[in-house]
C-alpha positions in Angstrom: 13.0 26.4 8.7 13.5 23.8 6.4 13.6 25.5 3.1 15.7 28.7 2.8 14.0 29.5 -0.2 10.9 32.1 -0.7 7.8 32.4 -3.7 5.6 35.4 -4.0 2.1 35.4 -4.5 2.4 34.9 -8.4 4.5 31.9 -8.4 2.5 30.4 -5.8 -0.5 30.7 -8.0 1.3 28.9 -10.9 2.1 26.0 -8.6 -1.8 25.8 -7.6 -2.8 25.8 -11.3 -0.1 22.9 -12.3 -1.7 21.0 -9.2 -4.9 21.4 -10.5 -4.6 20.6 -13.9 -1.5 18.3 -14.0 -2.1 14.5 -15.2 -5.8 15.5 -15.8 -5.3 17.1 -19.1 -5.2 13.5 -20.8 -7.4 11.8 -18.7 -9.9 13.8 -16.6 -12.5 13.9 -19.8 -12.5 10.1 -20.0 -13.1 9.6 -16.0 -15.5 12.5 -15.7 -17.3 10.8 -18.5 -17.1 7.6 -17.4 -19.4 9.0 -14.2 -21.7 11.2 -16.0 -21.6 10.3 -19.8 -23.3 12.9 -21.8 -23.7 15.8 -18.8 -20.5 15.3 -18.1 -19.9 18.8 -19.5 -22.4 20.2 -17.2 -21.2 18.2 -14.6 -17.1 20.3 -15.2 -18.7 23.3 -15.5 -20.7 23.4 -12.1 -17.3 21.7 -10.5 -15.4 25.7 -11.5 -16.9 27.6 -8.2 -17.3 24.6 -6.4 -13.6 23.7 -6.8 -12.9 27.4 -5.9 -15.1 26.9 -2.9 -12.9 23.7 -2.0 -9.4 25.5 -2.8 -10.7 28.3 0.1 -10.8 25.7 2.3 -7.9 24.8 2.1 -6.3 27.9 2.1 -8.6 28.9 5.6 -6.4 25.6 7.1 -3.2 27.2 6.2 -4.3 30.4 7.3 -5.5 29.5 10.9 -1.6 28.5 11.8 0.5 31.1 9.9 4.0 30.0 8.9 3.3 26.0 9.6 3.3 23.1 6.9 0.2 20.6 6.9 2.4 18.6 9.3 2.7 21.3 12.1 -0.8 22.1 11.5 -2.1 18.6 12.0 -0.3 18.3 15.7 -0.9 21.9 16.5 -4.7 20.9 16.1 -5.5 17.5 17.2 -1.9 16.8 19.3 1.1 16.0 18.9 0.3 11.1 18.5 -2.9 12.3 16.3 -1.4 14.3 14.2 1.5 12.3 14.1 -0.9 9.4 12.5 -3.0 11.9 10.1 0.1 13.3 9.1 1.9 10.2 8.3 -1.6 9.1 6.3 -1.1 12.4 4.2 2.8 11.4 3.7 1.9 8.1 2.2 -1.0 10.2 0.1 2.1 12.4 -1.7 4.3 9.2 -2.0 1.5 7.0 -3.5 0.8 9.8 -5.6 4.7 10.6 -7.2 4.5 7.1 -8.3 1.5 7.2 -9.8 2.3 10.4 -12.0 5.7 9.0 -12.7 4.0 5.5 -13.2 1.2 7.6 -15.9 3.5 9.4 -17.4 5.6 5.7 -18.4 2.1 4.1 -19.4 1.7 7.4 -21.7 4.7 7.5 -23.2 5.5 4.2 -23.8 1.9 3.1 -25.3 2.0 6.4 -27.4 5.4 7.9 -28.8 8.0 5.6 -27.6 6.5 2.1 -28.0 10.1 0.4 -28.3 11.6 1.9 -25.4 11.5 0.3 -22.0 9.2 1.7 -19.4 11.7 1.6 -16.8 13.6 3.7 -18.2 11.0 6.3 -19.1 10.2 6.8 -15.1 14.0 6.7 -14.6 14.2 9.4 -16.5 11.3 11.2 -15.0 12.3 10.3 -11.6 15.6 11.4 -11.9 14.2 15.3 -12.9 11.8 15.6 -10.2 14.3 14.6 -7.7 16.4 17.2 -9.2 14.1 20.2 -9.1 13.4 18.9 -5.6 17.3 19.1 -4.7 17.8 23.0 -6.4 14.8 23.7 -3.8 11.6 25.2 -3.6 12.1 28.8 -5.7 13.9 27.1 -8.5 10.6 24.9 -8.9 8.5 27.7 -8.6 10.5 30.6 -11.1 10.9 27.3 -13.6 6.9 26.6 -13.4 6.2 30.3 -13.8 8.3 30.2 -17.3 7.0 27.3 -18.3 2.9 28.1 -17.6 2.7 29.9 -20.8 3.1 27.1 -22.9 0.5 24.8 -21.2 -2.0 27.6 -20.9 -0.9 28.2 -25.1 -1.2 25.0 -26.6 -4.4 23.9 -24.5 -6.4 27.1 -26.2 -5.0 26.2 -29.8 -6.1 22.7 -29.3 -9.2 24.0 -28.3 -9.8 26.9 -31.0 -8.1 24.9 -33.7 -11.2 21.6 -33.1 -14.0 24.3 -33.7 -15.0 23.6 -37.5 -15.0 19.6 -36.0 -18.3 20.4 -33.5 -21.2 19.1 -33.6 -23.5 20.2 -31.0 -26.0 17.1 -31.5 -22.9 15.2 -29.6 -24.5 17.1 -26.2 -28.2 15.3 -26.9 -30.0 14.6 -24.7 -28.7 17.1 -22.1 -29.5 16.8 -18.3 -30.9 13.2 -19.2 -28.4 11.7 -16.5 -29.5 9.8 -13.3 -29.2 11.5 -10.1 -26.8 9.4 -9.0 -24.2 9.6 -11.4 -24.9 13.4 -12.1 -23.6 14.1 -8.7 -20.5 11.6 -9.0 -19.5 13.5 -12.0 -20.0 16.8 -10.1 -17.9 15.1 -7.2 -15.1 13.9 -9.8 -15.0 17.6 -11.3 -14.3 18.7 -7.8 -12.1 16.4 -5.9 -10.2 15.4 -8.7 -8.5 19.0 -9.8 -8.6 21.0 -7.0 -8.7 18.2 -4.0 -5.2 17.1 -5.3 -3.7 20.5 -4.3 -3.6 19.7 -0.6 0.3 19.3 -0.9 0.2 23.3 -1.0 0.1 23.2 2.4 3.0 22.3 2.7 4.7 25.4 0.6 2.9 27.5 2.0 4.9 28.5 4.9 7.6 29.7 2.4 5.2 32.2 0.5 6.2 35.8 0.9 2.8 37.6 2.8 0.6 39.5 0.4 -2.4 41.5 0.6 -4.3 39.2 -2.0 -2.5 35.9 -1.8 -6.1 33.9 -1.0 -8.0 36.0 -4.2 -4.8 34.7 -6.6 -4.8 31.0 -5.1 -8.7 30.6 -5.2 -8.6 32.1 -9.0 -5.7 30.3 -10.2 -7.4 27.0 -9.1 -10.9 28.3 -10.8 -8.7 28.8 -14.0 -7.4 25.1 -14.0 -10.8 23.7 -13.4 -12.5 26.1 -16.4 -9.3 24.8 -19.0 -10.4 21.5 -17.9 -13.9 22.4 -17.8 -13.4 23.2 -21.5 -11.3 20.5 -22.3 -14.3 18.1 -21.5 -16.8 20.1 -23.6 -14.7 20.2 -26.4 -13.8 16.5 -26.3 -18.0 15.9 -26.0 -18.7 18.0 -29.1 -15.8 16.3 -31.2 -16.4 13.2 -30.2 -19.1 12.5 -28.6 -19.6 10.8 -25.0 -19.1 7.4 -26.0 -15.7 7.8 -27.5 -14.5 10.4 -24.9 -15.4 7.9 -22.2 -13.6 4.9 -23.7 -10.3 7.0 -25.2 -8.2 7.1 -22.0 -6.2 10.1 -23.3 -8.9 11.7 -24.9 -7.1 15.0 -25.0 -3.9 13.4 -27.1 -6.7 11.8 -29.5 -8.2 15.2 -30.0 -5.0 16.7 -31.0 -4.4 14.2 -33.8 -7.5 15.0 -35.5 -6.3 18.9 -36.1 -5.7 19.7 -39.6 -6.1 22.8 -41.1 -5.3 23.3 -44.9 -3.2 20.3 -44.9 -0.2 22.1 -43.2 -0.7 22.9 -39.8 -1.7 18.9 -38.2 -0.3 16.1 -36.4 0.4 18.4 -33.5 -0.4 15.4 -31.0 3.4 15.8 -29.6 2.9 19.3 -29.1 0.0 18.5 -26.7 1.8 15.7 -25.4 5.0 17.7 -24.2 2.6 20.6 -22.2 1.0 17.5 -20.1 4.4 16.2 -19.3 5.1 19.6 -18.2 1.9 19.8 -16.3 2.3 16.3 -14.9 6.1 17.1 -13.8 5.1 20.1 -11.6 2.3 18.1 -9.9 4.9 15.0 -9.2 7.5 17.3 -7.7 5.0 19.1 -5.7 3.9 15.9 -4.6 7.7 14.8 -4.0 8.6 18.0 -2.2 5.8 17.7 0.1 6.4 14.6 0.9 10.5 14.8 1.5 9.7 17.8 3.5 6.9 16.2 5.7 9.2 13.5 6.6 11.9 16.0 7.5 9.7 17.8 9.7 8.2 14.5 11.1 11.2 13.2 12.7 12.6 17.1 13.4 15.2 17.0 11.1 17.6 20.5 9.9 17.8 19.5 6.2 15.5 17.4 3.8 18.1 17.3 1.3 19.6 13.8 2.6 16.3 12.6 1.9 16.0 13.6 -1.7 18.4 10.0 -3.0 16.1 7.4 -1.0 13.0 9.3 -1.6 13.5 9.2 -5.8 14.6 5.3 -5.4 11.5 4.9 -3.2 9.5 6.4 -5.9 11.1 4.7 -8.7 10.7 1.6 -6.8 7.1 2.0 -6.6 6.1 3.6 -9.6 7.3 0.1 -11.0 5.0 -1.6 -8.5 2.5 0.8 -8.1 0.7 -0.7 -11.4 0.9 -3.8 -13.6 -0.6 -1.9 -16.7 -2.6 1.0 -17.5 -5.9 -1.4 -17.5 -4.6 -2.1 -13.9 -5.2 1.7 -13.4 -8.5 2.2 -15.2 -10.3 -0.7 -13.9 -8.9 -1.0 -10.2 -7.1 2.6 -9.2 -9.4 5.2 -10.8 -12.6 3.7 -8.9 -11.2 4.1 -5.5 -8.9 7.0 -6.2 -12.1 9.3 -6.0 -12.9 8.0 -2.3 -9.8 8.5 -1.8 -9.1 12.2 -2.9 -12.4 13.0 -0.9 -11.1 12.1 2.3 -7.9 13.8 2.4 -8.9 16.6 0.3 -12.6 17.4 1.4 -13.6 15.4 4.9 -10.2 15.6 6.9 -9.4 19.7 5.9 -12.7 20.2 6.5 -12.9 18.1 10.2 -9.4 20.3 10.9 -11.1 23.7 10.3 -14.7 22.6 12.2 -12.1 21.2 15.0 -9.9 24.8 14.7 -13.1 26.6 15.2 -14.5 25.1 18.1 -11.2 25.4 20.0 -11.0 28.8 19.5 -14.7 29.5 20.4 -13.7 27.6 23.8 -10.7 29.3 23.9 -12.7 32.5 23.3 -15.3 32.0 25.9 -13.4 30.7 28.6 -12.8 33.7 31.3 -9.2 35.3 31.6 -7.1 33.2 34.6 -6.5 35.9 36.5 -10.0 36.3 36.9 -10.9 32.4 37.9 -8.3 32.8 40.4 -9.8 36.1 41.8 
């Protein structure tokens, strides 16, 4: 094995929900509004048991070859060249996607709290603590994320509670007045967007201890990310309003600097800032891991560490690239992301499973070879 380290059940679960909700507690209400403008809270709100639906999917790939990573399952199912290729199209997934959470979290910073400071050495920073975590290994990630979960869960409810006396409910008018067509892209976005991005559990997974109710913690933990979300969306729609949430990119950092109650408890926008980097951080090194570890198991390697240094200067590298400027991101990168996250988190899991299925039906069916040869 690769990693020498084990999770339980619990820390696991944490890992799902940073996955889930990650870089999409700044952006997701202004690209889920984008899609569905006004029913765009509707839209997060059917996505909860739909997303759960999704995240038991993936789970029922990981559980139909115990104690394999997405790579292993890939070749064990389609053969060894095929899922050579798919697996190598999921490797560049987690690598496009560390540089585009290292690359968001530059564009964030830089634009809002540290306008003077060079962006390059904002994601030098960044990249140099996810490939740290990644080198301490796969239980110091997870026992550091299950510490930290508190305060993302914490400040993301106080934001919420503390924006009450600011609702105005006419903000929701006219409800269900959306097209068909963009009603179901929001619904899409509310899925594949949170919960389709946790396909890199896959390849953790083989280092989870076994447990009796593994599946009902994963599938909750991702319904939990998708509701906070889910809430985060309504509350940026009854603040303010669907116009505004669509055209503030980090409609969630905008909310927080409207909080002020009796003149001493305000301008908690840092506050709110510092839980999404710690949400964002924990979906990057996920991403990182997965991808450090894939390539380790791709070419049948003992240790992944040696590929920690040129994996973090790959990333850096290409989180530089990756993206001239955010308006790069929002007018090119977030259109096709969606198509994107559907393939390799809805249609290829769900072709492995169908394909899983029918070979052991065949498998099933097919008489005993003793008895052919009698």
């Amino acid at each position: 094995m690769l990693e020498k380290g084990r999770i339980g059940t619990r820390q696991l679960s944490t890992l799902t929900f940073m996955l889930v909700v990650g870089d999409m507690m700044l952006i997701y209400p202004s690209v889920i509004t984008s899609y569905a403008k006004q029913d765009a809270w509707i839209c997060a709100l059917i996505g909860v048991p739909l997303g759960m639906a999704l995240m038991a999917l993936i789970m029922k790939l990981g559980s139909m070859h115990p104690g394999e990573n997405l790579v292993q399952i890939t070749r064990s199912i389609l053969g060894f060249w095929p899922g050579t290729f798919l697996s190598c199209f999921y490797l560049f997934f987690f690598l496009i996607g560390t540089s585009t959470h290292t690359r968001e979290v530059g564009d964030f910073m830089t634009s809002q709290i540290l306008q003077y400071t060079p962006i390059r050495v904002i994601i030098l920073m960044f990249v140099i603590a996810i490939g740290w975590g990644v080198y301490h290994g796969l239980e110091t990630i997870a026992r550091t994320s299950e510490l930290l979960i508190p305060i993302v869960i914490l400040f993301t409810m106080v934001l919420a509670i503390c924006l009450l006396p600011q609702v105005e409910t006419s903000n929701l008018e006219p409800v269900a007045d959306t097209g068909v067509v963009s009603f179901a892209q929001g619904i899409l976005v509310s899925i594949i967007y949170p919960v389709g991005e946790t396909i890199p559990i896959l390849m953790v997974l083989p280092y989870v201890a076994n447990s009796a109710h593994r599946l009902r913690d994963i599938i909750f933990s991702a319904g939990l990310g998708n509701l906070i979300l889910a809430i985060l969306v309504t509350i940026s729609m009854l603040v303010l309003g669907p116009f505004l949430t669509q055209h503030n990119i980090y409609t969630s950092f905008v909310l927080s600097q409207k909080i002020s109650i009796g003149g001493f408890f305000e301008r908690i926008e840092v506050i709110m800032a510092c839980s999404w980097l710690i949400a964002t951080y924990f979906k990057a090194i996920i991403y990182l891991y997965a991808f450090i570890v894939g390539c380790a198991e791709l070419f049948k390697l003992k240790h992944f560490k040696m590929l920690i240094l040129p994996s973090t200067l790959l990333v850096y590298g290409m989180a530089n690239l990756v993206a001239p400027s955010l308006t790069f991101i929002i007018i090119t990168i977030v259109p096709y992301w969606v198509d994107w996250d559907t393939t390799l988190g809805i249609i290829l899991p769900g072709m492995l499973v169908l394909i899983q299925l029918v070979k052991s039906r065949r498998k099933s069916k097919s008489p005993p070879q003793s008895a052919t040869e009698g």
